[in-house]
C-alpha positions, 0 to 999 in steps of 0.5 A: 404467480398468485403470490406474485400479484398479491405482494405487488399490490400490498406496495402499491397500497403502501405507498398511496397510503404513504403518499396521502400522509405528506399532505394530511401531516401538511394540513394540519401544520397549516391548520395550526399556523393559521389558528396562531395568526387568528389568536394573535389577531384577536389579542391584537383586536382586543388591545384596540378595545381596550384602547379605545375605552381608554381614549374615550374615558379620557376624551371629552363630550359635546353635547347642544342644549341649545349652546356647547356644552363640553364635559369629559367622559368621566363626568369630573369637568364640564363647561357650557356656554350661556348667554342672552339677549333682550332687545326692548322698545317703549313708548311712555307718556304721563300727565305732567308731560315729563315723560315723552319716551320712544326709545329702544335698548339692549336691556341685556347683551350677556356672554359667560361660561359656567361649569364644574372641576374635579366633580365638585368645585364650580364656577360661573361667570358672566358679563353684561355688554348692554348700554355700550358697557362691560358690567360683570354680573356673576362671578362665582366659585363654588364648592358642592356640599351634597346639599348645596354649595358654599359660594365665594364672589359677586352674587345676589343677596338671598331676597325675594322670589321675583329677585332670584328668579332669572330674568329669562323666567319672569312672567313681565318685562320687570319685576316687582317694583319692591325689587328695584325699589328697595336696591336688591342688587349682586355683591361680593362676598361669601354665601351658603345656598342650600337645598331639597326636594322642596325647601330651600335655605340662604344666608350670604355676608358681603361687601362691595361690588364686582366693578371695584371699589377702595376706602371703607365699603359698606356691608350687607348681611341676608337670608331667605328661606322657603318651602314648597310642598306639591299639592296633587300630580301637577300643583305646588305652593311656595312659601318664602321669607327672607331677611337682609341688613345693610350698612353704607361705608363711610365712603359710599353714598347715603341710601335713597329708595326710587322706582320708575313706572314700570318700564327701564326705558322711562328716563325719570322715577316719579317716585323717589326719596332723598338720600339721607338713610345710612343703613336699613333692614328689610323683611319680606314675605313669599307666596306663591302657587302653580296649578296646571297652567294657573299661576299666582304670585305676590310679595310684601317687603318692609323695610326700616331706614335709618337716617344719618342725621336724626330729625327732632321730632320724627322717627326714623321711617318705615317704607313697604311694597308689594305685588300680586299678579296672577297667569295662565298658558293658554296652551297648557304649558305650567311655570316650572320650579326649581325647588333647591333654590326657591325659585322658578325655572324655565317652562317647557313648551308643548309645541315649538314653532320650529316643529309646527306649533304655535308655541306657548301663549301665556297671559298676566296681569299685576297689581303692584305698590310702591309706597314712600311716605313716611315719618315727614319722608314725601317720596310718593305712592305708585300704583300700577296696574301691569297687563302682559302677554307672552309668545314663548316660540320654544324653550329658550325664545320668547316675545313679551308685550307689556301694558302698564297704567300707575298712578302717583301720589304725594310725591313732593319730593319729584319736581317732575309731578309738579306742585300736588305731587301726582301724576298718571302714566301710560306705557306699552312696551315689547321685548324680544328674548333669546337666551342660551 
């Protein structure tokens, strides 16, 4: 009986232990179907990331700083939008009463695009919309050297400090009247433009202008040089000089060298040479310095004119110009440089008014001289005193308020300084600035 008993348990035992194997043996199929399905997931998870990276080396950027600018992931192409306005006013008068001026304009109304190819071919273009007219200014292709870039288009002649700072950067309404005097303007042709930490070196060949041209066109050949060593943790000293050598074709017009007094809106130059000069070279001289918020600056320009028909008796005459001016950022804020180019960029402001602040305020003055007397030549003397005030709101908007008081002698050659060739003149002028 008792062996009975003990062989029917030893079956029962076996079976239950049989029957607990059939579900073990099914967990672990299951167990590894399920970790076959997570591996496949995972590669699946793995595939889309590498996708992903793929479709963002691939894609593009957009970035606002202020206007679109649009780059691709590896950095080989970008483009940014650029462009500005000016909206002026001016009320002049002067002595004589040839000037009652109160007028309004769009000095600049620009759009363009600049950008970069493949890493190191670039490009900028840009046309001017102002005084109901399309004028292209730059237009530029360039190739990235390291160092700088080789440029072929219509751009500036390497001259003056003043000149190749932007027009969004200067501290007055107009720059220095050696530049518009004196004819700097853009051309086509093909330059170098090199630089460092604090040097910079020019030279350009060119030959006509972006609006076309047929015939013989003149020529002009240019160069500038600057260096600019930092003085202390916040100061720095620009030294410049540059050169340029011009010759008018034979079917362009003969050079004559004008300024007005100080505001574009002026409808007469109270100083002005005949046109008699048919080629001319120019040497001009760089100084500059910028500590804290303090700013100096000042150019000297001479240049040798050449006439296309000699006068028995006089030399071909010299003419020269210069300024001096000196600001200050009651707010702290300081002019900043832009080394490689020998120029100054745009300023950072501390507290924009769209967070708050009051903006940057920024006060000037400047003396400047035009002088066009010469060898028998009775273009005039202007001096001018110019005073200046500057609400930058942020980085890219400003208001600007210009006083200007020039005096103008021996200026024979204007009809509108009357019979003693002098003349005073009084203008106020306001612009109203944004840029992108």
């Amino acid at each position: 009986m008792t062996r009975k008993r003990l062989a029917i348990a030893l079956a029962a035992t076996t079976s239950l232990v049989g029957m607990s194997m059939v579900p073990v043996a099914a967990s672990a199929q299951s167990v590894e179907q399920l970790q076959q399905q997570i591996d496949a997931l995972q590669a699946q998870i793995n595939e889309m990331k590498e996708t992903q990276k793929k479709a963002a080396a691939e894609g593009i950027k957009v970035k606002w700083e202020p206007a679109p600018k649009i780059s691709s992931a590896d950095g080989r192409f970008e483009m940014n939008l650029r462009g500005r306005i000016f909206v002026d006013a001016a009320w002049i008068s002067d002595d004589d009463n040839a000037l009652d001026d109160d007028a309004t304009e769009f000095r600049a109304a620009r759009l363009g695009i600049e950008g970069k190819a493949w890493n190191n071919v670039k490009y900028k273009f840009e046309a001017d919309f102002a005084d109901n007219e399309v004028e292209i200014t730059d237009a530029i292709i360039g190739y990235d050297i390291g160092v700088g870039e080789v440029m072929v288009g219509n751009f500036k002649t390497f001259n003056s400090l003043e000149e190749l700072t932007s027009s969004r950067f200067i501290t007055f309404m107009e720059r220095g009247g050696n530049t518009d005097a004196f004819s700097f303007e853009r051309q086509l042709g093909v330059g170098v433009q090199l630089g460092g930490e604090n040097w910079s070196f020019g030279v350009g060949a060119q030959k006509g202008t972006a609006s076309g041209g047929s015939g013989n066109q003149g020529e002009t050949i240019s160069a500038r040089a600057t260096f600019a060593p930092k003085i202390g943790n916040n100061g720095l000293v620009h030294l410049g000089a540059h050169y340029r050598y011009r010759k008018a074709g034979a079917d362009e017009s003969l050079y004559r060298y004008r300024q007005r007094p100080h505001q574009h809106l002026a409808s007469t130059r109270l100083v002005s040479t005949p046109s008699l000069y048919d080629n001319d070279s120019l040497i001009g001289l760089e100084l500059a310095g910028v500590f804290g918020p303090f700013s100096a600056q000042g150019e000297y320009m001479w240049i040798k004119a050449d006439r296309a028909v000699e006068v028995v008796g006089f030399d071909d005459p010299t003419f020269n110009a210069w300024y001096a001016d000196v600001s200050w950022f009651l707010t702290g804020e300081s002019r900043a440089y832009k080394a490689e180019e020998g120029s100054f960029n745009r300023v950072k402001v501390k507290k924009p008014v769209y967070e708050g602040g009051f903006g940057a305020w920024q006060v000037g003055i400047r003396y400047d001289v035009v002088d066009l007397i010469d060898e028998n030549i009775f273009g005039g003397k202007q001096k001018t005193w110019i005073f200046g005030v500057n609400w930058h709101l942020n980085d890219y908007s400003r208001i600007m308020m210009n006083y200007s008081k020039s005096d103008i002698s021996d200026a024979f050659a204007v009809a509108a300084n009357g019979v003693d060739g002098e003349n005073g003149v009084d203008a106020f002028g306001m612009r109203f600035q944004v840029d992108w």
